[in-house]
N, C-alpha and C positions, 0 to 999 in steps of 0.2 A: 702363631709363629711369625716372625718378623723378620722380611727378606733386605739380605744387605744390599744398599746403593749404590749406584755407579760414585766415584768419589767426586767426581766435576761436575754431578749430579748434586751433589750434596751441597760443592761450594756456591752454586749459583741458586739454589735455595734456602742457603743461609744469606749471601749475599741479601735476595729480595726482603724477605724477613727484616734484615737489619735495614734495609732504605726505607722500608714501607713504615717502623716503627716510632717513626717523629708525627709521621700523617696518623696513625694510630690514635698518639698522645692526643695530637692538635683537636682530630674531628669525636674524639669520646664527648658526650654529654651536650652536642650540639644537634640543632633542629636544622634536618634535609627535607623539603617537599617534595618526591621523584612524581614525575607525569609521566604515567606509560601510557600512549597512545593507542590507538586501534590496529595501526601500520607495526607497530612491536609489537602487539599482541599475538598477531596474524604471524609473525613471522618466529622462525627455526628455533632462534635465540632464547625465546619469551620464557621458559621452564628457566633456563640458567640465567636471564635475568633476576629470576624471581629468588632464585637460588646465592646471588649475588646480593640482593637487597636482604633477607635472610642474615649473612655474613655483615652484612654492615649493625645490623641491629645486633646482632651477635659481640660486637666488637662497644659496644654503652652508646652506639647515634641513635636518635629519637627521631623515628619516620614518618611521613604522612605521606600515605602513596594517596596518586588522584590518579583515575584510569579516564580513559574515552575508545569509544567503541562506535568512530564516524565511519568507516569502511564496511564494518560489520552491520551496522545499521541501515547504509545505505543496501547491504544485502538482502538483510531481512525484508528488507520496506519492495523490491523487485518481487521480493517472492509472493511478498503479499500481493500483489498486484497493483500496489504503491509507488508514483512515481516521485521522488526526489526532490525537493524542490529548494531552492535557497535564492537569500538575496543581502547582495555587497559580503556573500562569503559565508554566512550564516542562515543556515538552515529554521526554515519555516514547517514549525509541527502544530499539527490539525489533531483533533481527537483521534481519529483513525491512527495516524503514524505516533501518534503519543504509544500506545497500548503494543507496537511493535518494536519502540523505542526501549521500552520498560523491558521487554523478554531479553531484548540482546544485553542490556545494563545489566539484567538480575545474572543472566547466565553466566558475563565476564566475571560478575561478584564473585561467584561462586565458583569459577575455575579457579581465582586467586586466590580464594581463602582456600578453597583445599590444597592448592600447593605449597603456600605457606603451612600449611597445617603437617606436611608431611614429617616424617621420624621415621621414613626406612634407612636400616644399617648400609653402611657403603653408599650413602651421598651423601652430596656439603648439607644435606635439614637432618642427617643423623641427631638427635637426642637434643633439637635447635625447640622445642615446646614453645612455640611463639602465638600470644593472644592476638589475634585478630579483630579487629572494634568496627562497625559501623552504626549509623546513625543518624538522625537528625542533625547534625552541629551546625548545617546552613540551612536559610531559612529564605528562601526562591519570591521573585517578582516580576511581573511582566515585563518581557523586553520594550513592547508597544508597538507602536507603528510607525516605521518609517519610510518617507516617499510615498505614503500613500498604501504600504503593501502593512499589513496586519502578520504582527509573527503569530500571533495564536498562543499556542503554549510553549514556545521559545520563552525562555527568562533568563533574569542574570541576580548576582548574589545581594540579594539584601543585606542580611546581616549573620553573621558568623559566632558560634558560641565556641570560643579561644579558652575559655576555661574549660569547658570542658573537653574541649581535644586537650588540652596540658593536662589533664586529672587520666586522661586515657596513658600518655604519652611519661609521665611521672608514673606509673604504675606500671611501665617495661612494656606496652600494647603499642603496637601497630595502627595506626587509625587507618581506615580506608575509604575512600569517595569516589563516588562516580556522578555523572551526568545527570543523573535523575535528583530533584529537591524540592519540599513541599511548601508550600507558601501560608500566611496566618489566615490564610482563608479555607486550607484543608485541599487545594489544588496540587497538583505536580507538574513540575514545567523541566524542562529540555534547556541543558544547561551546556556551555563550552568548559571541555575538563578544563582548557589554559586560562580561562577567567578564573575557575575554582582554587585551581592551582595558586595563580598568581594570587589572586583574596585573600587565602588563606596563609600562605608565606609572607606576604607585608603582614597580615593581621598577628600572626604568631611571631614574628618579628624573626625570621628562619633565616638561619646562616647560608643557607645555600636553596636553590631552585635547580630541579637536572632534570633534563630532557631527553627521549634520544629523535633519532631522523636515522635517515637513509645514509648519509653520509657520513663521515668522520668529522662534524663539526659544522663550520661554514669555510667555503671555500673560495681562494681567492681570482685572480684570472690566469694566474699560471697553474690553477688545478692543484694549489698548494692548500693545506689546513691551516686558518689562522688562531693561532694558541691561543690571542687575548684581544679583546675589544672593548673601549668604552663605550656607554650604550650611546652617545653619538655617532659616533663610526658604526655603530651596529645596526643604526639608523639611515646613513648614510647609503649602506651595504643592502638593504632590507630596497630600500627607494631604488636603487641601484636593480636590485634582480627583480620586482614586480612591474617595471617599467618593459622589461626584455619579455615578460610570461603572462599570460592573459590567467590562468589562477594558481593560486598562494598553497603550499605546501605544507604537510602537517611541521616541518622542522621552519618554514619561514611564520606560521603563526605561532611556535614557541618563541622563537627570535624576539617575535613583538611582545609577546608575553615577558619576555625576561625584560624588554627594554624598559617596558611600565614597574616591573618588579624592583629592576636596580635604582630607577628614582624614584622610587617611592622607600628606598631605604634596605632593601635586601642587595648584603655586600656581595653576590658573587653567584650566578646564575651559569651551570655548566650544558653544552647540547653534544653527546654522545652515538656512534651508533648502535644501534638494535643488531646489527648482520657482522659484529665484530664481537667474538665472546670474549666476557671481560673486559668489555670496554669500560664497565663502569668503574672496576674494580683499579684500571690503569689507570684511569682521570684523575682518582680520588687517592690514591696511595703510592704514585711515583711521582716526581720532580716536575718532569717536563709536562707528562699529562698524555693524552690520547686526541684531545677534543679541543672544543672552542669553551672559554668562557668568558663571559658579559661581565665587566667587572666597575664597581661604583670608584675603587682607586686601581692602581696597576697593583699586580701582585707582588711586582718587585718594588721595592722601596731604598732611597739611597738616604742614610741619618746617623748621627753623631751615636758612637757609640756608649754604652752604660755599664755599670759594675755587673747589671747580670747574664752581657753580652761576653763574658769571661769566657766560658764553659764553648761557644761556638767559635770564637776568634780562636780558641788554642787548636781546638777541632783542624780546623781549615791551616791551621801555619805550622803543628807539628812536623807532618810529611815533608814539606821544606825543611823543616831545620836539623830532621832526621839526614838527608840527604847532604845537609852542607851548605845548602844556598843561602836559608836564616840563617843569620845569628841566635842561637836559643834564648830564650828569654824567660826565665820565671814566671811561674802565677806571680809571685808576688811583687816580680816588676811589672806584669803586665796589667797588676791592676791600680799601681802608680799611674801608669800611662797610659790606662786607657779613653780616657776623653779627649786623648789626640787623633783617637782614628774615626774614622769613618768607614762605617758598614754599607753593603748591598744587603738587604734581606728577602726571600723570597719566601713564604711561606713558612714564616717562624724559621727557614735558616738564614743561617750567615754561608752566602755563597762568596764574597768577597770582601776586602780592607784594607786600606791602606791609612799611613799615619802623617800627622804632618809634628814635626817637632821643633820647636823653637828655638832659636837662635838670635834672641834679641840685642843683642850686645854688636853682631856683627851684621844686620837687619837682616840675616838670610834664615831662611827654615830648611829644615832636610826632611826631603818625600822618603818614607821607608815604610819596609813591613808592605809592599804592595805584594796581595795573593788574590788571585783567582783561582774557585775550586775550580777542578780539571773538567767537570761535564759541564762546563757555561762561560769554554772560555770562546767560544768560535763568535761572542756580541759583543765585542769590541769593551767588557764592562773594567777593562784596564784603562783604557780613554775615559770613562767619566769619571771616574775615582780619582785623573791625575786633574783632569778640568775641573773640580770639585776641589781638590787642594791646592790649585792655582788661585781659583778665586779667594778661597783664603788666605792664603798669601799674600794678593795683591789689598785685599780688604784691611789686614795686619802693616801693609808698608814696608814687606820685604822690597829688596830690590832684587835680589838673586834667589832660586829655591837647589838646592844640591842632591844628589842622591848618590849613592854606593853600591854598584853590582859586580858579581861573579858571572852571571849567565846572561841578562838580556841587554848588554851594550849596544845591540843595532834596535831593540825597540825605544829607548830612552832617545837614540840618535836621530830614528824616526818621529819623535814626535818634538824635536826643538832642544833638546839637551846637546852639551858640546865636554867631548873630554878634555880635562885636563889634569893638571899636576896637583902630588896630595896638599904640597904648599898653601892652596887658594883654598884649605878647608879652614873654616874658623878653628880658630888657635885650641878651642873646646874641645872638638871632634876630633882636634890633628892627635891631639893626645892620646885620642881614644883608638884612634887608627890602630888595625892589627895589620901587620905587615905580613905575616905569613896567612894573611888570605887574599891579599893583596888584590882587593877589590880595584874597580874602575872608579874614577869618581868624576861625575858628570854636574855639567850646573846650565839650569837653565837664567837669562837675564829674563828680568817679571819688569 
């Protein structure tokens, strides 16, 4: 029997549905490497992480989870009556801690696969049948010695068999990694999941790298979430808080991990929290995001628009022109004229446009068609778009650029535009003038 919805209930999960089904489109049939750490494992969250990673594979993303079990290890290793030992941040494993190493690795395997394995009715792994892979696919070598101090059976990744995690991952399987990896000498050595991680995403050439931490991202001195970073600044950032703390955190050793990952060619490395459920599902399927991500270009991009940029510009400028502010325009004017605008794109949308249109008889162009979607308008991205069609302008040998509003005369005013009479429109436009909308017409001198 199926119980009826509160109806505001309903809009606002139709609403997400329709936001979340561009990120749907975009991230189907691309490769994510998630590292879930030892500190998410341990924590509340980890069943509905896993339940989340689940849904992603559910939806055609091709996953390679890498796990690490450094908190839990360092447990085990206490109890054994093993003390701890590391050096410049990287732990030092002796035979003894090897063999204690291996229980806590085997045990987190096998929490994971059987919760991925799950199919009870009434949760999100209902009727989810997801293969789970493990294997040999890295092939371990001694870290060595450094400073004098011998890591023993600490190693790092030789070499990677990328096909056959693709033959896993082309056949709808999950691959899974952990810490432990054997070497061509039949050895096992003590691996860092964020090296594996990172290896394995440059090597598989993986659209994304995702972490979580403690926190909602990386954070900045006002205690604010910073959305985006190039891995300079993320560098910068990293130097910045190991300088203030004498040791490095499981979210500030993904940091580095992701900084190595974006120049080495993986476009877009995300760090989420474990103690925020859903957070991964926020990052990856709404707009703004929840988290930080390391990115190789910024996610927004400002670029001449194209014929298949149709379908998004009409998106963003009907709601104006339903309202009255546009003047409506045809598909099939606007695809006359569409390699006068200029887009903002963020992640496959079109958040913003403006057009610059030509006027060469009277050396002036007229700025129009400027839209900003409504949730991105608080970054000034109407200022770049008007500074982006001035320099075209100036580059063309306008001497004036002109424009025509109903509603924003004090933003035009604000930034250098002066009104005047419809006179001073070229003699082209004057024609075109509609009087009963009796727009403002402002003109900037270039």
């Amino acid at each position: 029997m199926r119980l009826r919805v509160n109806k505001l209930r309903t809009t606002e999960l139709v609403d997400s549905f329709r936001h979340s089904a561009p990120y749907v489109n975009a991230h189907r049939g691309k490769t994510f490497v998630i590292m879930l750490g030892g500190e998410a494992i341990a924590n509340g969250h980890f069943k509905a992480i896993l339940n989340d990673v689940a849904m992603l594979h559910s939806v055609g993303i091709k996953i390679v989870l890498v796990y690490g079990a450094r908190p839990q290890i360092d447990e085990g290793l206490m109890r054994a009556g093993i003390e701890p030992h590391y050096h410049n941040a990287i732990r030092i494993t002796d035979d003894e801690s090897l063999k204690t190493i291996k229980q806590v690795a085997g045990e987190a395997q096998f929490d994971i696969t059987a919760r991925l394995s799950m199919s009870l009715g009434n949760t999100p792994m209902q009727g989810a049948q997801i293969n789970v892979v493990s294997g040999n696919f890295i092939i371990a070598q001694p870290l060595g010695i450094d400073d004098g101090v011998d890591y023993c059976l600490t190693g790092k990744v030789r070499r990677i068999d990328t096909q056959g995690i693709r033959r896993q991952l082309d056949d709808n399987d999950i691959v899974l990694m952990g810490p432990i990896a054997a070497s061509v000498t039949g050895e096992s050595f003590n691996l860092t999941a964020e090296e594996v991680a990172t290896q394995v995403a440059v090597k598989l050439k993986a659209d994304k790298m995702i972490g979580f931490s403690q926190t909602s991202g990386l954070i900045d001195a006002q205690g604010r979430v910073i959305a985006e970073m190039m891995p300079n600044e993320a560098q910068t950032w990293l130097d910045s808080r190991c300088e203030q703390q004498a040791a490095c955190t499981c979210s500030d050793a993904f940091v580095k991990a992701s900084i190595d990952a974006c120049r080495r060619g993986v476009p877009r490395c995300h760090l989420v929290s474990y103690l925020d459920d859903g957070a991964l599902l926020q990052e990856l399927f709404s707009r703004e995001g929840i988290g930080t991500q390391i990115v190789t270009e910024s996610a927004e991009q400002l670029r001449r628009a194209t014929i298949s940029d149709i379908g998004g510009v009409l998106n963003l400028i009907r709601p104006l022109e339903q309202q009255g502010i546009l003047v409506r325009r045809s598909r099939e004017q606007l695809e006359m004229e569409i390699e006068q605008f200029m887009l903002i794109e963020r992640d496959n949308l079109v958040i913003g446009c403006a057009a610059l249109y030509p006027f060469e008889e009277d050396n002036a162009g007229e700025f129009a068609c400027l839209v900003v979607h409504p949730e991105y308008r608080d970054a000034d991205r109407g200022s770049v778009l008007l500074n982006n069609i001035i320099a075209q302008a100036r580059l063309r040998g306008y001497e004036r650029l002109f424009a025509l509003t109903t509603r924003s005369i004090h933003w035009f005013l604000e930034h250098g535009f002066n009104i005047v009479d419809v006179e001073q429109l070229p003699a082209k436009k004057k024609q075109l003038y509609n009087f009963q909308r009796n727009s403002k017409v402002l003109v900037l001198d270039l």
